[in-house]
Gaussian input, Z-matrix of N, CA and C with variables (Angstrom, degrees):
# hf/3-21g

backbone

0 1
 N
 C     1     B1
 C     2     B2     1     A1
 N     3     B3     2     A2     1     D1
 C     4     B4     3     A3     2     D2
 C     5     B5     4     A4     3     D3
 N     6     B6     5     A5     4     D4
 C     7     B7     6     A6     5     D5
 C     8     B8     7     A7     6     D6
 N     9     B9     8     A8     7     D7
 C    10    B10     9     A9     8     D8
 C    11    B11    10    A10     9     D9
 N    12    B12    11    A11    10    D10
 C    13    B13    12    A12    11    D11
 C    14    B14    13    A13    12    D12
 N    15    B15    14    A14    13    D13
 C    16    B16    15    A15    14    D14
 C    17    B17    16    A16    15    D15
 N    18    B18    17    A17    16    D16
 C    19    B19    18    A18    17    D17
 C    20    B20    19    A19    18    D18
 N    21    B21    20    A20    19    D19
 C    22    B22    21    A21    20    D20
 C    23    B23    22    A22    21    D21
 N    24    B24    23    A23    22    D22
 C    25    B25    24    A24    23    D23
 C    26    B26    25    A25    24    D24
 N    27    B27    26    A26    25    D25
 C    28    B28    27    A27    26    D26
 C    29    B29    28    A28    27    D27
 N    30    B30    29    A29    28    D28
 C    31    B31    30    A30    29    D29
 C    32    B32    31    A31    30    D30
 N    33    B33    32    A32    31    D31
 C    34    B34    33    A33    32    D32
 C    35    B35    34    A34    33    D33
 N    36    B36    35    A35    34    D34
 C    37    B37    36    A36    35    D35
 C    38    B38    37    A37    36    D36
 N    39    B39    38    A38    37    D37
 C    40    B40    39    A39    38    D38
 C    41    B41    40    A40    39    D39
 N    42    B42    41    A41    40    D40
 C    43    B43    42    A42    41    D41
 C    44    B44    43    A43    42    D42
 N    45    B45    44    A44    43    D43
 C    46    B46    45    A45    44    D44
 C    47    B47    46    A46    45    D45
 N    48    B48    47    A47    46    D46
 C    49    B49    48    A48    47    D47
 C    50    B50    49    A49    48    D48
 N    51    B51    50    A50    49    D49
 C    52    B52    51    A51    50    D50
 C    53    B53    52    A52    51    D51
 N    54    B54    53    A53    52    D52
 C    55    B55    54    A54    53    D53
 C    56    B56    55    A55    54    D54
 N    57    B57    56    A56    55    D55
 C    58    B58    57    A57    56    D56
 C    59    B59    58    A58    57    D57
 N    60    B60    59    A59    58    D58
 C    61    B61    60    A60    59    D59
 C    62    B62    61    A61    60    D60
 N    63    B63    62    A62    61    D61
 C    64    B64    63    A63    62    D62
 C    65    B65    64    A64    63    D63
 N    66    B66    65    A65    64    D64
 C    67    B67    66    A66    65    D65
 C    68    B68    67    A67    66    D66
 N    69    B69    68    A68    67    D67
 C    70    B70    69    A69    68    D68
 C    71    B71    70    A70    69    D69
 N    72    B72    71    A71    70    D70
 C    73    B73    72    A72    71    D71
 C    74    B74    73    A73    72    D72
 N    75    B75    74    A74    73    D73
 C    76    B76    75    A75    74    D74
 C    77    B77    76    A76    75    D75
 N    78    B78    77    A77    76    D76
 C    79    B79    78    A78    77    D77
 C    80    B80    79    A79    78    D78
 N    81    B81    80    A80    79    D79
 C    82    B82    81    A81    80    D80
 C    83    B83    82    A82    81    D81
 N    84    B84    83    A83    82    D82
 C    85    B85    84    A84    83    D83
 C    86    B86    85    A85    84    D84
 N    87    B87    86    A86    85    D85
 C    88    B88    87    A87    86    D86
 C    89    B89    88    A88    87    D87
 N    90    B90    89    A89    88    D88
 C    91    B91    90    A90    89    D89
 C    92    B92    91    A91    90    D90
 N    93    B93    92    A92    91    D91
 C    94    B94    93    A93    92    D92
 C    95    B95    94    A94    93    D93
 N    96    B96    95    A95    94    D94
 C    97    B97    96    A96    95    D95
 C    98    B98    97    A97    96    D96
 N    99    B99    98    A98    97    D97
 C   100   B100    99    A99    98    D98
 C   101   B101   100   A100    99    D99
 N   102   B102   101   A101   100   D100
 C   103   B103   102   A102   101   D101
 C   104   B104   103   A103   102   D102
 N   105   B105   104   A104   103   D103
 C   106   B106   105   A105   104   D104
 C   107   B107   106   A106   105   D105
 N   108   B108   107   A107   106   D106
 C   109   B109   108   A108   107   D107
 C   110   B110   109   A109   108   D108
 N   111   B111   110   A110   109   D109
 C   112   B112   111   A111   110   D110
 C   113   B113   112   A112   111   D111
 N   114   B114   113   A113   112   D112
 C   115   B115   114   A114   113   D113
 C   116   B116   115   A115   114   D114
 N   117   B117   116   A116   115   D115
 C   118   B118   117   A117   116   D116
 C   119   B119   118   A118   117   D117
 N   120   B120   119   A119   118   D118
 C   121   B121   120   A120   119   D119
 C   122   B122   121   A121   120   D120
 N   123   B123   122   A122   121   D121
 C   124   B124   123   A123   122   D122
 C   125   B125   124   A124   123   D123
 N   126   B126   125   A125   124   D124
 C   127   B127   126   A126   125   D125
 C   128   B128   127   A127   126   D126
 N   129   B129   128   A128   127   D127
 C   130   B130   129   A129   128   D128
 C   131   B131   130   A130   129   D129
 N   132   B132   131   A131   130   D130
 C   133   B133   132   A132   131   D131
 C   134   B134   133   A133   132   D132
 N   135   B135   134   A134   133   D133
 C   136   B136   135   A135   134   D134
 C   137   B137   136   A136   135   D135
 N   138   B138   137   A137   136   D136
 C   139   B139   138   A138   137   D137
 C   140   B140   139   A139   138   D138
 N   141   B141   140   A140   139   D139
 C   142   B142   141   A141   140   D140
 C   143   B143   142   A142   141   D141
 N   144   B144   143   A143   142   D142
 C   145   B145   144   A144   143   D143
 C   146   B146   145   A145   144   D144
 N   147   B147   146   A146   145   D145
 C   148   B148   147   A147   146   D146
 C   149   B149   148   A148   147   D147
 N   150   B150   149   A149   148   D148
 C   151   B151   150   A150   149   D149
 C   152   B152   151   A151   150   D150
 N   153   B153   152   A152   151   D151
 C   154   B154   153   A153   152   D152
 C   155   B155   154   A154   153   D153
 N   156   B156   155   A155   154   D154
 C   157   B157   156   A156   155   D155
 C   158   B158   157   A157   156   D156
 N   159   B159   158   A158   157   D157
 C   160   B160   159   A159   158   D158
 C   161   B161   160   A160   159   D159
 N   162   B162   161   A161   160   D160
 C   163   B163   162   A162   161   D161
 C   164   B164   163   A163   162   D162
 N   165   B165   164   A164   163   D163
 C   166   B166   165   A165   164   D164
 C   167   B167   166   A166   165   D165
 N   168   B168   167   A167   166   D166
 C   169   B169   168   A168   167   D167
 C   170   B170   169   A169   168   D168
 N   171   B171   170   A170   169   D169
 C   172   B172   171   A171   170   D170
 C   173   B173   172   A172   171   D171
 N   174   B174   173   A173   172   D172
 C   175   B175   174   A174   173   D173
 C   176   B176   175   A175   174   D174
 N   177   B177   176   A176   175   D175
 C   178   B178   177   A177   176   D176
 C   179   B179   178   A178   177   D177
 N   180   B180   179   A179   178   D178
 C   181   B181   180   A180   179   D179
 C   182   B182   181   A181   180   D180
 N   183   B183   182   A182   181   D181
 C   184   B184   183   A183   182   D182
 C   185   B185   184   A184   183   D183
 N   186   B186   185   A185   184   D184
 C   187   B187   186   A186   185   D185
 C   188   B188   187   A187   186   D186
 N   189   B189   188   A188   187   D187
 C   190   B190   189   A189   188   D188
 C   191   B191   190   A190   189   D189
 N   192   B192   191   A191   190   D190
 C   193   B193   192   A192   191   D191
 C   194   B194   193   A193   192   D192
 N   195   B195   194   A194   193   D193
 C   196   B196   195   A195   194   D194
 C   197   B197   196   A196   195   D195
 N   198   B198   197   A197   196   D196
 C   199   B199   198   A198   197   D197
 C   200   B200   199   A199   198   D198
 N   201   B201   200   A200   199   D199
 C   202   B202   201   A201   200   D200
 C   203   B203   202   A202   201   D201
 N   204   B204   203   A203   202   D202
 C   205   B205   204   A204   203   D203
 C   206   B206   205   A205   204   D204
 N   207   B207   206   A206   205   D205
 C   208   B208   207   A207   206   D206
 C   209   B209   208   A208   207   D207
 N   210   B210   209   A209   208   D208
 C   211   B211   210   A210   209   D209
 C   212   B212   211   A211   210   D210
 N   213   B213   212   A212   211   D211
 C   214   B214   213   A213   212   D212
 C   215   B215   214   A214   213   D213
 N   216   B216   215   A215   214   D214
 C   217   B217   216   A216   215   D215
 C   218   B218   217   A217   216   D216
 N   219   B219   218   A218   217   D217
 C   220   B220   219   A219   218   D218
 C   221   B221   220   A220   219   D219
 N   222   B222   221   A221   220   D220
 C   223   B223   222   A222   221   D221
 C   224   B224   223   A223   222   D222
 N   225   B225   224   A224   223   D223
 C   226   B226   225   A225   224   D224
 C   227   B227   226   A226   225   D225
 N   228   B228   227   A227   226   D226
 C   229   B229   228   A228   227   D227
 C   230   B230   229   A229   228   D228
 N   231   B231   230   A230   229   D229
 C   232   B232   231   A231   230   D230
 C   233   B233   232   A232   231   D231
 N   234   B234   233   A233   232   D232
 C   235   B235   234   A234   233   D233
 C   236   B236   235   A235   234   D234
 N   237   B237   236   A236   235   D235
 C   238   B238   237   A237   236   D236
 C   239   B239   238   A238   237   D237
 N   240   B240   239   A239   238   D238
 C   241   B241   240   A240   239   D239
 C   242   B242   241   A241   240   D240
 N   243   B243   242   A242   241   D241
 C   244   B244   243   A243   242   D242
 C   245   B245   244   A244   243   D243
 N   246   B246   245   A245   244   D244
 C   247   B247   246   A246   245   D245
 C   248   B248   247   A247   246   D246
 N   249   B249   248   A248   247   D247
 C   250   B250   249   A249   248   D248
 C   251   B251   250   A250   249   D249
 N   252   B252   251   A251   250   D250
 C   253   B253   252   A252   251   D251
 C   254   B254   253   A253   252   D252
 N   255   B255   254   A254   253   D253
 C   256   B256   255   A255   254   D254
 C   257   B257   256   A256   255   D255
 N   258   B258   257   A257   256   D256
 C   259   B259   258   A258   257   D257
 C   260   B260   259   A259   258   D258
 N   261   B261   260   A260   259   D259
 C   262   B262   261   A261   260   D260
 C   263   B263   262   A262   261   D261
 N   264   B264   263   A263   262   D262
 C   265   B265   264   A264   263   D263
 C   266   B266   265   A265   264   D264
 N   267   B267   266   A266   265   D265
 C   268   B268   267   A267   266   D266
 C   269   B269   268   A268   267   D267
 N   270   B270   269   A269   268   D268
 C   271   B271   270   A270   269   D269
 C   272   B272   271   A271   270   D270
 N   273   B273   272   A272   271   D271
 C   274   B274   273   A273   272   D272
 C   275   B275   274   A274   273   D273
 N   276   B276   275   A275   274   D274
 C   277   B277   276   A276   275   D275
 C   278   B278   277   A277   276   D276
 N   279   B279   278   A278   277   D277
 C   280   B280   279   A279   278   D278
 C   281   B281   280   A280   279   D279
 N   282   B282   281   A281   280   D280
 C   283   B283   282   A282   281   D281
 C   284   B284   283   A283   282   D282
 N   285   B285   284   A284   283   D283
 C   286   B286   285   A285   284   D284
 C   287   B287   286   A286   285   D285
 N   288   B288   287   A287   286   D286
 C   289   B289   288   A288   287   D287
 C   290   B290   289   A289   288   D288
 N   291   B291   290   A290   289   D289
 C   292   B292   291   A291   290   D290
 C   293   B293   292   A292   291   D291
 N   294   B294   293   A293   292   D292
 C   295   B295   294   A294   293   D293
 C   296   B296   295   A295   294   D294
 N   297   B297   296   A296   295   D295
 C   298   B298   297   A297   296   D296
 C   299   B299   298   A298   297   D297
 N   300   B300   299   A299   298   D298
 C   301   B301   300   A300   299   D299
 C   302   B302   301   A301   300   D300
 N   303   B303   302   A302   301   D301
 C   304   B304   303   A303   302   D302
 C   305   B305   304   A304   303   D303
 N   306   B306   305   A305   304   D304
 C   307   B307   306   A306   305   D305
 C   308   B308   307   A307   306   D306

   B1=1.4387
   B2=1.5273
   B3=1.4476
   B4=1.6439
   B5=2.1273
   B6=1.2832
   B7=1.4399
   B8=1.5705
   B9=1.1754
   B10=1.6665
   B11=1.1928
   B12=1.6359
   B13=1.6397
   B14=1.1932
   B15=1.6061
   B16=1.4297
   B17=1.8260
   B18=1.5953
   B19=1.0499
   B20=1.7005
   B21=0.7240
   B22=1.5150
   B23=1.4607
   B24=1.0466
   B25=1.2959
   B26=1.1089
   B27=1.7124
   B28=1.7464
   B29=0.8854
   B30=1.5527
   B31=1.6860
   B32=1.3622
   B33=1.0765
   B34=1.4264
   B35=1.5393
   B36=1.4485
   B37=1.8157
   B38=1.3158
   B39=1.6277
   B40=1.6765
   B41=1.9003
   B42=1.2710
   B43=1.6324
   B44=0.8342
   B45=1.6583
   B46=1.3570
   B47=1.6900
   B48=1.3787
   B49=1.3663
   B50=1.4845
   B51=1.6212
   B52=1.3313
   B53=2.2062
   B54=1.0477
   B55=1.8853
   B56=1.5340
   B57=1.4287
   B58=1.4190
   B59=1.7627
   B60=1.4428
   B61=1.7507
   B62=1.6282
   B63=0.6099
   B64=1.6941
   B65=1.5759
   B66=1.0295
   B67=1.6708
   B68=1.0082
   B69=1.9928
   B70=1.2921
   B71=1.6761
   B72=1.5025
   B73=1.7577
   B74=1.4003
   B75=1.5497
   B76=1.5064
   B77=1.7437
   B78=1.7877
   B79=1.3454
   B80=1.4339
   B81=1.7828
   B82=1.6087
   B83=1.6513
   B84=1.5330
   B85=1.4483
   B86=1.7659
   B87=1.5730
   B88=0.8719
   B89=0.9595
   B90=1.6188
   B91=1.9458
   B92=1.6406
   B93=1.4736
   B94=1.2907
   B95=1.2263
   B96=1.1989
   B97=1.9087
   B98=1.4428
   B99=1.2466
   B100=0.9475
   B101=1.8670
   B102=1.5063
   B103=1.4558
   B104=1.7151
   B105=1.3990
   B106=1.4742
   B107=1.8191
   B108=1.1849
   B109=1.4405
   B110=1.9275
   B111=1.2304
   B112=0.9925
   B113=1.5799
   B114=1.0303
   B115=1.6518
   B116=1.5161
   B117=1.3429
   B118=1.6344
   B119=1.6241
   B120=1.2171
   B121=1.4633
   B122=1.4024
   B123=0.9428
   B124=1.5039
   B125=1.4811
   B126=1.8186
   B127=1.5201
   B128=1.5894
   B129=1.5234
   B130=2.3123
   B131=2.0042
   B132=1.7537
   B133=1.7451
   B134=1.3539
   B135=2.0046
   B136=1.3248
   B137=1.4497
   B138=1.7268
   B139=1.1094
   B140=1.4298
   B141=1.7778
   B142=1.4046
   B143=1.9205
   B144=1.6135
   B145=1.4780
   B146=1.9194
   B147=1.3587
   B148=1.0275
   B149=1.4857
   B150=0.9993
   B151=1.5844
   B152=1.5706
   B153=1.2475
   B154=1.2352
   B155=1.4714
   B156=1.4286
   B157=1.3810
   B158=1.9961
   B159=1.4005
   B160=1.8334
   B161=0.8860
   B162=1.5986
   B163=1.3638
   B164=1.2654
   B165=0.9478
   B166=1.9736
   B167=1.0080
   B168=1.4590
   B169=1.1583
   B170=1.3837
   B171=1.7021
   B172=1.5429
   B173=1.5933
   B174=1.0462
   B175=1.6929
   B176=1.5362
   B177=1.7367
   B178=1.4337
   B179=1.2557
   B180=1.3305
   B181=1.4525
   B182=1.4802
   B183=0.5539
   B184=1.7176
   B185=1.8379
   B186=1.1856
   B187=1.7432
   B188=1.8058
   B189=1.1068
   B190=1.4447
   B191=1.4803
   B192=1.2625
   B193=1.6328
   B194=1.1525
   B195=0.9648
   B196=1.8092
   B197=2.0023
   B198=1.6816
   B199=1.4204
   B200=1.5628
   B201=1.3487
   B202=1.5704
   B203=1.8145
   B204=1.4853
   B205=1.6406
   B206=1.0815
   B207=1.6143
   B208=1.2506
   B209=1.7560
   B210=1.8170
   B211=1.9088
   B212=1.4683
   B213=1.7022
   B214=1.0470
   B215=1.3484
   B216=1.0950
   B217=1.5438
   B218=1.4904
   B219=1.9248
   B220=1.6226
   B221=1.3652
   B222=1.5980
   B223=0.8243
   B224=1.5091
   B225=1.4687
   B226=1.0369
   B227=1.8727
   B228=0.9683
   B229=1.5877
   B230=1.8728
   B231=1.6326
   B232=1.5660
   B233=1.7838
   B234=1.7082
   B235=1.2491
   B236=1.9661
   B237=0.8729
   B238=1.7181
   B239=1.5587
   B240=1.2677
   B241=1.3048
   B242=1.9725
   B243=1.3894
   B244=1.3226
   B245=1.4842
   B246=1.0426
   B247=1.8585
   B248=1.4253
   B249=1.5167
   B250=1.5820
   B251=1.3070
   B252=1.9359
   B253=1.2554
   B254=1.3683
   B255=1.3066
   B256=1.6123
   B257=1.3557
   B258=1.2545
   B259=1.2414
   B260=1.7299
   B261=1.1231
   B262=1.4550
   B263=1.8420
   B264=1.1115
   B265=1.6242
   B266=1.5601
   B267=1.2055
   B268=1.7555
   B269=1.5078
   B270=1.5620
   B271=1.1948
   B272=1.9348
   B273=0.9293
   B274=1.8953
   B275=2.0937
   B276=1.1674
   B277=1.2778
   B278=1.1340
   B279=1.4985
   B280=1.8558
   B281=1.0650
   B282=1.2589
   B283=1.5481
   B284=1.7424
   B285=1.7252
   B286=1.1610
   B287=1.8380
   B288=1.7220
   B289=0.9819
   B290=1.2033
   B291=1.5330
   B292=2.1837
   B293=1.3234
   B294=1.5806
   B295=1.2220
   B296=1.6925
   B297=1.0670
   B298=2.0533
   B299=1.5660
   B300=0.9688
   B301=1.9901
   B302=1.6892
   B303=1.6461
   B304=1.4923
   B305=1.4506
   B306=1.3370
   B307=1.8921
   B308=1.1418
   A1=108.34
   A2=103.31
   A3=110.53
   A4=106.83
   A5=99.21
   A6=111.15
   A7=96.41
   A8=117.48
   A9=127.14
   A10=120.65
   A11=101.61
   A12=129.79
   A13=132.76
   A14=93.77
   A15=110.04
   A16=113.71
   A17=120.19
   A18=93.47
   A19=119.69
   A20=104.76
   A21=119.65
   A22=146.80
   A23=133.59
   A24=133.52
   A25=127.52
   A26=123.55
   A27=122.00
   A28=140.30
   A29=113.67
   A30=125.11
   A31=113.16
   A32=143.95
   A33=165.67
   A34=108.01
   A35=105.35
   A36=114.41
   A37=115.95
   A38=107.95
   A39=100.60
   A40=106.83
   A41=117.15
   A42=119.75
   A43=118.68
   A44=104.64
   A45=140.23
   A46=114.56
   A47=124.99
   A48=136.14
   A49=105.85
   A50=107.93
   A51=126.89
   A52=117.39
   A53=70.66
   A54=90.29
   A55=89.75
   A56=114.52
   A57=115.77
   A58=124.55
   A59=86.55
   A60=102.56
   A61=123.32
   A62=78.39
   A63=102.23
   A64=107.90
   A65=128.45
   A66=133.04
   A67=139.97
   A68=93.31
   A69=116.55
   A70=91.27
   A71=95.07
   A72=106.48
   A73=100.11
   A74=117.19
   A75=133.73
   A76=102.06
   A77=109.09
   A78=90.26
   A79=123.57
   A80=97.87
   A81=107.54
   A82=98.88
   A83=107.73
   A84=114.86
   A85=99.57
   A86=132.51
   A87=136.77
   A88=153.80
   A89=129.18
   A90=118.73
   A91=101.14
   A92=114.20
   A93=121.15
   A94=93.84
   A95=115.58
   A96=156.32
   A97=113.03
   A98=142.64
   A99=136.96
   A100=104.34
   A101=88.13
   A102=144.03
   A103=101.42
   A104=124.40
   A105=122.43
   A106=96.19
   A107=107.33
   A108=89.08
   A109=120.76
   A110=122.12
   A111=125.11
   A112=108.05
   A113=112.27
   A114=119.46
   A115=116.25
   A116=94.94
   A117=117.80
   A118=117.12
   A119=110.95
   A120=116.59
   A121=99.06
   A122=104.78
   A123=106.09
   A124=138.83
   A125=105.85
   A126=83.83
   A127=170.76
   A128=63.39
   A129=111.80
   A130=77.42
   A131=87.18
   A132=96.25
   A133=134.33
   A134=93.71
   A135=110.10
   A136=126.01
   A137=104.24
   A138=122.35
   A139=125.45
   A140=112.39
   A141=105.61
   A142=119.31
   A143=114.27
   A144=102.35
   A145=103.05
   A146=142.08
   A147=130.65
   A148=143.87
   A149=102.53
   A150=106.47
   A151=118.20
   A152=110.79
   A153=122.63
   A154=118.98
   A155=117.08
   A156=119.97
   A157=108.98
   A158=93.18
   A159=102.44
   A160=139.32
   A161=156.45
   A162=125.37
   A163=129.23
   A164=121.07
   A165=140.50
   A166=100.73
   A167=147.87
   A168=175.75
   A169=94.12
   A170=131.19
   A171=125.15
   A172=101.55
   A173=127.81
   A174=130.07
   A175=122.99
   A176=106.44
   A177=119.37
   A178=115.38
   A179=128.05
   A180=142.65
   A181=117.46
   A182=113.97
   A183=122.95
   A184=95.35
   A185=120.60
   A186=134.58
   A187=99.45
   A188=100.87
   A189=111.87
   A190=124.22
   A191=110.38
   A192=117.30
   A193=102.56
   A194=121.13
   A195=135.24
   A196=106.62
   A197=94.23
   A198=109.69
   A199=119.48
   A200=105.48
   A201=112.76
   A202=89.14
   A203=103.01
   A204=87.35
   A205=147.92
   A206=116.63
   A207=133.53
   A208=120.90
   A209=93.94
   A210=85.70
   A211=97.22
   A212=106.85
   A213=127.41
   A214=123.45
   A215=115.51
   A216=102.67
   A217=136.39
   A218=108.29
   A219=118.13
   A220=77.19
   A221=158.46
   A222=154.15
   A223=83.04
   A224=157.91
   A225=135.89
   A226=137.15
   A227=106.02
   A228=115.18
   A229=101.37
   A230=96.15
   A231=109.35
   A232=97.42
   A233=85.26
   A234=96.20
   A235=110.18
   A236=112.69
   A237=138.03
   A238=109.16
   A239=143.95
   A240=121.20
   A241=96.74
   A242=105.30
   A243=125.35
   A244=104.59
   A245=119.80
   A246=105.69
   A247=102.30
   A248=108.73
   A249=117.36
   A250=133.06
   A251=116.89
   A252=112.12
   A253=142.47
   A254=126.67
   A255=130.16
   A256=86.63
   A257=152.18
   A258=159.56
   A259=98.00
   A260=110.00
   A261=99.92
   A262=134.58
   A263=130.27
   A264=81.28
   A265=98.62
   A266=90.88
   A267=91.21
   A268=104.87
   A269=137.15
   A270=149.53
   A271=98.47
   A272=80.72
   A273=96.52
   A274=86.92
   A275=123.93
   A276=136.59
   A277=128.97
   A278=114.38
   A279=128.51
   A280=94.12
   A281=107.81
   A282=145.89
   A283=87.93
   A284=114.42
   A285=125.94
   A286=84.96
   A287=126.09
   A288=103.94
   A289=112.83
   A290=100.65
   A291=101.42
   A292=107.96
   A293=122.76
   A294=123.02
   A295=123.70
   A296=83.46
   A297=99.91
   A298=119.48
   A299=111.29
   A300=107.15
   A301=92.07
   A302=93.92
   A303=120.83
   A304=98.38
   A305=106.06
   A306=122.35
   A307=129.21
   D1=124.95
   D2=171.65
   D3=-46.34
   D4=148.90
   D5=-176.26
   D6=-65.03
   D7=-57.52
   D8=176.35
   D9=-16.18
   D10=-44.60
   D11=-178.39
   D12=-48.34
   D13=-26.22
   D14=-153.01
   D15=-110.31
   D16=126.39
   D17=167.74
   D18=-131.12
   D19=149.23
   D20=170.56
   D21=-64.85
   D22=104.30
   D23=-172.64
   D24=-161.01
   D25=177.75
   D26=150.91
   D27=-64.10
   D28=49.03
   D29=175.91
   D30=90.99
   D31=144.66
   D32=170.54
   D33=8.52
   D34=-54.84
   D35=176.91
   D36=-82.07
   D37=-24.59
   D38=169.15
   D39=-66.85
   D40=-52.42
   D41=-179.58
   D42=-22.84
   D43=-74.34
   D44=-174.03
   D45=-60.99
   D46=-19.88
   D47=161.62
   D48=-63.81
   D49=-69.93
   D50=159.36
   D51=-11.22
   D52=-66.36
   D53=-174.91
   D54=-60.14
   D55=-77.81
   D56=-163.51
   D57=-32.82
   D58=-48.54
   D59=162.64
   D60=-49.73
   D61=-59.40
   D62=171.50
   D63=-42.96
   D64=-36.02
   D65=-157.64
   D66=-128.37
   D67=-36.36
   D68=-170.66
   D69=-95.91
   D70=152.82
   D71=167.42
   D72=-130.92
   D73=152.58
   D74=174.46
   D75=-32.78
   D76=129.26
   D77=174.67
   D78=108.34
   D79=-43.62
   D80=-168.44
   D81=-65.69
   D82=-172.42
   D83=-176.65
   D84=-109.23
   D85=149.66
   D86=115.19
   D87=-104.66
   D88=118.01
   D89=-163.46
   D90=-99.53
   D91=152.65
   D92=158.54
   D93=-148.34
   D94=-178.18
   D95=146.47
   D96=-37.14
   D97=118.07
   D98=-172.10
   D99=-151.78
   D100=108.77
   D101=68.01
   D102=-150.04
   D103=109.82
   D104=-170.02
   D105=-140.20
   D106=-93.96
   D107=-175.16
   D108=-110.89
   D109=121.44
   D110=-149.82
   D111=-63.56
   D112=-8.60
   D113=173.62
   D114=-51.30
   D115=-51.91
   D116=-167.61
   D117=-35.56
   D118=-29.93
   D119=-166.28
   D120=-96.40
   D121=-48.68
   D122=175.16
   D123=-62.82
   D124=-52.82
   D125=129.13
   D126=98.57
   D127=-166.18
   D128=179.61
   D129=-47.81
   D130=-63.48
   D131=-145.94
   D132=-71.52
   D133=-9.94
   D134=176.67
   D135=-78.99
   D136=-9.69
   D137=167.34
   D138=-83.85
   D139=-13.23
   D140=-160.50
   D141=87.36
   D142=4.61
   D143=177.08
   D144=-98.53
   D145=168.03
   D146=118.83
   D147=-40.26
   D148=137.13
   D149=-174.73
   D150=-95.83
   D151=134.61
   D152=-173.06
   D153=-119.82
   D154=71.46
   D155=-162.95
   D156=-89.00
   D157=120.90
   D158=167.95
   D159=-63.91
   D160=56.96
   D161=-169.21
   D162=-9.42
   D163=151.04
   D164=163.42
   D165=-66.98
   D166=170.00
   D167=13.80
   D168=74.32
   D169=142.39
   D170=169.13
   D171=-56.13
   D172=-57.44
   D173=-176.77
   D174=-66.62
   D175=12.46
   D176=166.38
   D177=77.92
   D178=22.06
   D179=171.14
   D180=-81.47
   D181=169.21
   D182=-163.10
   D183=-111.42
   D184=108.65
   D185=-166.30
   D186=-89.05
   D187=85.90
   D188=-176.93
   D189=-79.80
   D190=-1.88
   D191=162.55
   D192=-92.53
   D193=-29.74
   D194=-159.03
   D195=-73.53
   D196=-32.88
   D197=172.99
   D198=-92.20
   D199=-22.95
   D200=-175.78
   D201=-71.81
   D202=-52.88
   D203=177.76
   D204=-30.26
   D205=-46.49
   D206=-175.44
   D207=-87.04
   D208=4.78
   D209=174.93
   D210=-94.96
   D211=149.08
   D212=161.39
   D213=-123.98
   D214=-169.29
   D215=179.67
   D216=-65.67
   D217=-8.68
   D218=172.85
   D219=-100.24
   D220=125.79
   D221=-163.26
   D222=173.95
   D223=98.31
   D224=129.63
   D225=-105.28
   D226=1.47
   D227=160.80
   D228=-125.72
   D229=148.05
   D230=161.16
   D231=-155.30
   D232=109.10
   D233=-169.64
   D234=-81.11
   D235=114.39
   D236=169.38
   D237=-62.51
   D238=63.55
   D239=-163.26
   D240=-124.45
   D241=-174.33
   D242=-168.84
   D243=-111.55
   D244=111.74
   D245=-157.49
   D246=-78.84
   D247=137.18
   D248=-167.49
   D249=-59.48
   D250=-8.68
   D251=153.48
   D252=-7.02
   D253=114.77
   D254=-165.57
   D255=-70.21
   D256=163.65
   D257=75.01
   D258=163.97
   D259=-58.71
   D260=165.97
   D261=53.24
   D262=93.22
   D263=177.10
   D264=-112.93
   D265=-144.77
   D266=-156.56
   D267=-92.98
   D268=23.78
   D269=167.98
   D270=-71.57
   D271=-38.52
   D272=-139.75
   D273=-76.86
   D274=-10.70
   D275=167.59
   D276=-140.93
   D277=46.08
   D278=142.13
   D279=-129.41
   D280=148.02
   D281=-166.52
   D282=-140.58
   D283=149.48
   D284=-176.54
   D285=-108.27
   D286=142.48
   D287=143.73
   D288=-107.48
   D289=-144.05
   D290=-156.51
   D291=-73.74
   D292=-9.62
   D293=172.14
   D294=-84.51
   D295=4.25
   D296=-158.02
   D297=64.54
   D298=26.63
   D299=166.63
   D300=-95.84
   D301=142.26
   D302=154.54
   D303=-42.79
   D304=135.00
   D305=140.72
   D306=-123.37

């Protein structure tokens, strides 16, 4: 992996703070999965974006039309994640899209 690639921080919410800074401006939009990782909302807000939280799917899937919906043009993160549940297996995070590849 290119060095570029790589970033550094205090664990998952430091990064992801990191990133948000980085991108987001006062105002902007952020979408995720909702209810997945409890960070997410928080954050959206520590940056100054709105939050744009998704429902799950009843079977705990991540509703990916449901998220494509809600970007607009202040839209600059849509977080894609694996919801942090301990046990999990790997059903519960592939999604087929319209082409049939895993996501």
């Amino acid at each position: 992996m290119a060095p570029d690639c790589v970033a550094v921080g205090s664990g998952s919410v430091g990064v992801s703070l990191q990133l948000l800074q980085a991108v987001v401006r006062r105002g902007d939009t952020v979408a995720y999965a909702w209810r997945t990782f409890d960070a997410y909302p928080l954050l959206a807000e520590m940056v100054g974006a709105r939050p744009a939280p998704v429902p799950l799917l009843p079977d705990g899937r991540q509703d990916l039309a449901a998220l494509l919906a809600v970007l607009g043009p202040r839209t600059r993160v849509v977080v894609r994640c694996r919801p942090s549940t301990a046990g999990e297996g790997p059903g519960t995070s592939c999604q087929t899209s319209t082409d049939g590849n895993c996501i």
